[in-house]
C-alpha positions in Angstrom: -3.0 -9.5 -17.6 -0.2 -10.2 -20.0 -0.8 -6.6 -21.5 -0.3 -5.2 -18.0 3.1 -6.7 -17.5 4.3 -5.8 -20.7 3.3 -2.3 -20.1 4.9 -2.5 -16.2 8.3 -4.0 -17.7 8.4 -1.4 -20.6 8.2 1.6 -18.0 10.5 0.1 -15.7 13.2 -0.5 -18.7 12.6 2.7 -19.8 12.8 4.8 -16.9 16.5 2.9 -15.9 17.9 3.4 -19.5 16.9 6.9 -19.5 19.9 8.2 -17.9 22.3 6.2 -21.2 20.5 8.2 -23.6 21.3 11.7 -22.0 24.0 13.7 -22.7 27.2 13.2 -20.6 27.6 16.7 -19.5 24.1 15.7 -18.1 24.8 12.5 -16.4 27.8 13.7 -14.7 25.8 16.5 -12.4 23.5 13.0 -11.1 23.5 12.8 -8.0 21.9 9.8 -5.7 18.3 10.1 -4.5 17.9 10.8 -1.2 15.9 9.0 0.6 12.2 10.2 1.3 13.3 13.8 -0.2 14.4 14.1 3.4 18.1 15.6 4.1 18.6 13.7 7.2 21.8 15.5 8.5 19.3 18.9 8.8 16.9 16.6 11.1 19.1 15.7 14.1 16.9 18.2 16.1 13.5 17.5 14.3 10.8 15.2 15.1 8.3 15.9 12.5 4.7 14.1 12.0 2.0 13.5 9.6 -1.1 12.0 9.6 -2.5 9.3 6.8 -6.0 8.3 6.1 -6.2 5.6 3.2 -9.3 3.5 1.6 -9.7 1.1 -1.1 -12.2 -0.9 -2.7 -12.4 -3.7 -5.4 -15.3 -1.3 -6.7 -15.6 2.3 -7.7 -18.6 4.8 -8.1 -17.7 5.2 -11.8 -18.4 2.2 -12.7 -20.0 2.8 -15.4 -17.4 5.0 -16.8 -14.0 3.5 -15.9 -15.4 -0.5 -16.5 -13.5 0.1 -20.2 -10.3 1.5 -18.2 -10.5 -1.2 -15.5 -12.4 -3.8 -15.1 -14.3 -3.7 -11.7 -14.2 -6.7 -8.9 -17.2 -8.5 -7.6 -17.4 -6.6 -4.8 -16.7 -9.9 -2.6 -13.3 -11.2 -0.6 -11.6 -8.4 0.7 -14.1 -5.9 -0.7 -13.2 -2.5 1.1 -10.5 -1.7 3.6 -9.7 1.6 5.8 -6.4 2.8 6.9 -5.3 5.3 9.6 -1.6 5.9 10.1 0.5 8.3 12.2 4.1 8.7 11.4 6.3 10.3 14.1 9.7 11.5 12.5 12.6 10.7 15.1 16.4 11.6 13.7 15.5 10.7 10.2 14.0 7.6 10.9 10.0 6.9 11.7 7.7 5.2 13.9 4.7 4.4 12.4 1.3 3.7 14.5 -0.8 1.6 12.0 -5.0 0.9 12.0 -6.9 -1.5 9.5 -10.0 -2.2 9.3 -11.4 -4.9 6.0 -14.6 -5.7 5.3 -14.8 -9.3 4.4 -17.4 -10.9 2.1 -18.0 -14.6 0.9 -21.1 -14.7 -1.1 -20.4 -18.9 -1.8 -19.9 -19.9 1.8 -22.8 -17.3 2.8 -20.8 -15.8 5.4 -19.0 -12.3 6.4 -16.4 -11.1 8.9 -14.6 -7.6 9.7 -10.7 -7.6 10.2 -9.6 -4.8 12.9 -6.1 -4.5 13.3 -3.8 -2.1 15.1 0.2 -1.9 14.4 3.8 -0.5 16.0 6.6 -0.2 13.6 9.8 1.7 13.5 11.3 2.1 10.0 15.0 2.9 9.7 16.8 4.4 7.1 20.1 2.8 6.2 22.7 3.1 4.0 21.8 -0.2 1.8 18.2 0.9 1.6 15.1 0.9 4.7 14.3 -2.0 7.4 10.7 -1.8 9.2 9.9 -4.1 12.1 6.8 -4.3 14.0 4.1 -5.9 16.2 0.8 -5.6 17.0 -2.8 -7.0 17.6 -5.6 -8.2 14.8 -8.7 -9.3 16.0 -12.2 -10.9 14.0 -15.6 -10.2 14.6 -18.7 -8.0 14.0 -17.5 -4.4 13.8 -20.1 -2.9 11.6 -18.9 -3.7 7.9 -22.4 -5.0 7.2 -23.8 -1.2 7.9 -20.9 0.5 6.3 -21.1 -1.7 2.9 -24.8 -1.8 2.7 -24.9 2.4 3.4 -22.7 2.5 0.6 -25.0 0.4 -1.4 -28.3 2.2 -0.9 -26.6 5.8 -1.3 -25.6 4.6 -5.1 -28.1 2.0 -6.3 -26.7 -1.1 -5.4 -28.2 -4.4 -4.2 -27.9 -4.7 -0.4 -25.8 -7.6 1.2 -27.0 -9.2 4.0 -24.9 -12.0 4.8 -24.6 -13.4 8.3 -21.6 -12.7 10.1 -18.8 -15.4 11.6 -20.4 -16.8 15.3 -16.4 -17.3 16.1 -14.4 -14.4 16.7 -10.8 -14.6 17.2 -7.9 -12.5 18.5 -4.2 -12.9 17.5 -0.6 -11.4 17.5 1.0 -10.0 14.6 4.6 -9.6 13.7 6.1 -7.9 10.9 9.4 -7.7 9.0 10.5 -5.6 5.9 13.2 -4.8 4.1 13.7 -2.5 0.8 17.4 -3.0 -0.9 18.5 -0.2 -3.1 19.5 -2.0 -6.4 19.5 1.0 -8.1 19.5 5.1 -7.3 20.3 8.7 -9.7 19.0 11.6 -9.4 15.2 11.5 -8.5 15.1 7.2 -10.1 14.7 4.5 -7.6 14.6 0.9 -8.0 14.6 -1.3 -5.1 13.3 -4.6 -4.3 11.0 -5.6 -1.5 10.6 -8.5 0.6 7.9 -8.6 3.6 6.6 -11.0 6.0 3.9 -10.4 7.8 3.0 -13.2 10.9 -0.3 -13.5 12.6 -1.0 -16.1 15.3 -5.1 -16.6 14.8 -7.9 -13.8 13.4 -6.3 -13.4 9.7 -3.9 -14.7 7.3 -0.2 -14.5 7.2 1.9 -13.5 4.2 5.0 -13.8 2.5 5.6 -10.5 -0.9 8.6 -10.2 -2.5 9.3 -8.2 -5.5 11.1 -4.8 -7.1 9.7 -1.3 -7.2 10.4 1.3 -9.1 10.2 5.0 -7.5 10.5 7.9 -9.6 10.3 11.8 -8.0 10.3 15.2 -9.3 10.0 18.8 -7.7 8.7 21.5 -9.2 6.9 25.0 -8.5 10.1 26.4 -7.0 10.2 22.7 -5.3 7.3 23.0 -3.2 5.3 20.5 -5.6 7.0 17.0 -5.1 5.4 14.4 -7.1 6.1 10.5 -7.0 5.7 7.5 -9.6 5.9 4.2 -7.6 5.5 0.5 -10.0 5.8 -2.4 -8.2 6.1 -6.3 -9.6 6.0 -8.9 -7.4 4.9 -12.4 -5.7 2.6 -12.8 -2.8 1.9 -16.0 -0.8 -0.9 -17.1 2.2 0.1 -19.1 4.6 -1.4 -20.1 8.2 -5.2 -19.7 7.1 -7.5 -21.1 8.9 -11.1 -22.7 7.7 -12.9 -19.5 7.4 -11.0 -17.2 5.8 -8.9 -19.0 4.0 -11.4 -19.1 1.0 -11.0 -15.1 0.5 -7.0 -15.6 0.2 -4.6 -17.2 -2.1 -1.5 -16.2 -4.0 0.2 -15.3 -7.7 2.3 -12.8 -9.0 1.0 -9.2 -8.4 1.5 -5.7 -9.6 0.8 -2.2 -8.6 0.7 1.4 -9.9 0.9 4.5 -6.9 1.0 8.4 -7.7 1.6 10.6 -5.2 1.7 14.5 -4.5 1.9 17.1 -2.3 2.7 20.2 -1.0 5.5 20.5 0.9 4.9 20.2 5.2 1.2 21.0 4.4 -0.5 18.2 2.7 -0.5 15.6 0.6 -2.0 12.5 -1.6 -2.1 9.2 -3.1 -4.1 7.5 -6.1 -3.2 3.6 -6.9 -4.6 0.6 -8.7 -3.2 -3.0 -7.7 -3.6 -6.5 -9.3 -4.1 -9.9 -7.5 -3.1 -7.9 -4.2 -5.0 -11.1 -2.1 -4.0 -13.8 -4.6 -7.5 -13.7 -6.0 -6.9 -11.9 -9.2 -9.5 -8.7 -8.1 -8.5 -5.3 -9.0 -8.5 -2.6 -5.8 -8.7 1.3 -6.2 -7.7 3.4 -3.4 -6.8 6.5 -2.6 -5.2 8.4 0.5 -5.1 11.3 1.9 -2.1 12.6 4.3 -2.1 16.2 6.6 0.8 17.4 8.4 3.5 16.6 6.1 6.3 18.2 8.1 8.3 15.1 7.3 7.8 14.8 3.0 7.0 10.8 4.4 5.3 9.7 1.0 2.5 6.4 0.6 3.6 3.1 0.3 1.9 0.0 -1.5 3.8 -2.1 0.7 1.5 -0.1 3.4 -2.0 -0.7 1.9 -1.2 -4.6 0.8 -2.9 -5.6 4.1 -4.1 -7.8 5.7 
């Protein structure tokens, strides 16, 4: 873990010092990123869309190979997740229709339950950085995780899991607030902080992140190729648990490592690897895949750190 930080703080150093060591010829044709690649004084008239399907798992097929890269979680807790998002471009800005669905596991209590959980957003643009605010519903229960995991299992070799599920099911509200600051912006180099909350009235856990990203982009293939480098280094903290899941959540300083690319308003994709995203100290591997891409809207790991 210490390793991993040191690595994290090194790129992040590095990347923002960058620009000191280049020439000054250089440094004086920098211009600020914009944001999102997207010119938004050509997109008064536009309402572009894109379409976003995400999964991630504390496991990974490779096992075998990868356990000396990364070292794989006990497929338990949040053990995989799904993500379906729809991103509506409106004058620059986006409205985002969000839909989760976790697979929870907890092997000690002997017990399992399925998060389902759909979201409205609208994220503005601004001048200091981005704002999203959003509602929603999340609801607990049986919704098939037990055949979903255990297919998985018996297609690779695994042990099956058959753990009852919950005989309480719950259905709450959910509000959500987050705001990026721009601390930092030249040429394609982005840091910004981050700080979410994320408010549910029953069914799931509530949660307070704050941290700094760093987002670093590049064209190239006459600009049609845009790649993307997000690190992110941060806090996250449970709150409002209740009895039953409140084993499977926790809190502690988390990191993050996203890379993204696509092809220009045809398609596009994400890889990542996150640390202690539940407060539980598992690893989860995901990876996303997004059509459409009218707008250049790249993935998030403020999107995929749910519930």
């Amino acid at each position: 873990m210490q390793t991993a930080w040191k690595t994290l703080l090194f790129c992040v150093l590095w990347i923002n010092l960058l620009p000191l060591q280049l020439p000054a010829q250089f440094t004086q044709t920098l211009k600020p990123v914009k944001r999102f690649w997207v010119d938004r004084t050509t997109l008064s008239n536009r309402k572009n869309y894109q379409v976003t399907f995400g999964y991630w798992n504390d496991n990974y097929i490779l096992d075998d190979v990868l356990k000396h890269l990364f070292k794989p979680g006990p497929d338990d807790y949040v053990t995989a997740s799904f993500w379906l998002q729809t991103a509506l471009e409106d004058h620059g800005n986006w409205w985002l229709l969000d839909s989760y669905y976790n697979i929870l596991t907890f092997q000690t209590g002997n017990y399992r339950a399925d998060l389902l959980s759909f979201r409205i957003s609208k994220e503005e643009n601004l001048p200091w950085g981005s704002l999203q605010v959003g509602t929603g519903i999340i609801t607990r229960g049986n919704f098939g995780g037990s055949d979903i995991q255990n297919s998985y299992h018996r297609l690779f070799g695994y042990e099956e899991n058959h753990l009852p599920y919950l005989i309480k099911n719950e259905t709450g509200i959910l509000f959500f607030l987050k705001a990026e600051p721009v601390l930092f912006s030249i040429s394609n180099n982005e840091l910004k902080g981050y700080l979410a909350n994320s408010l549910r009235t029953a069914a799931g856990p509530s949660n307070f992140r704050l941290g700094i990203d760093q987002v670093f982009q590049h064209r190239f293939f006459q600009r049609k190729i845009l790649a993307q480098l997000q690190l992110r280094a941060g806090v996250i903290r449970y709150y409002l648990e209740d009895a039953q899941v409140s084993p499977l959540f926790k809190q502690g300083y988390t990191w993050g490592i996203l890379i993204s690319m696509g092809y220009i308003k045809h398609f596009g994709g994400s890889l990542w690897l996150t640390r202690n995203q539940y407060g539980l100290h598992q690893p989860h591997i995901g990876i996303s895949v997004t059509l459409g891409w009218n707008g250049n809207r790249l993935s998030d790991l403020s999107e995929i750190t749910f519930p």
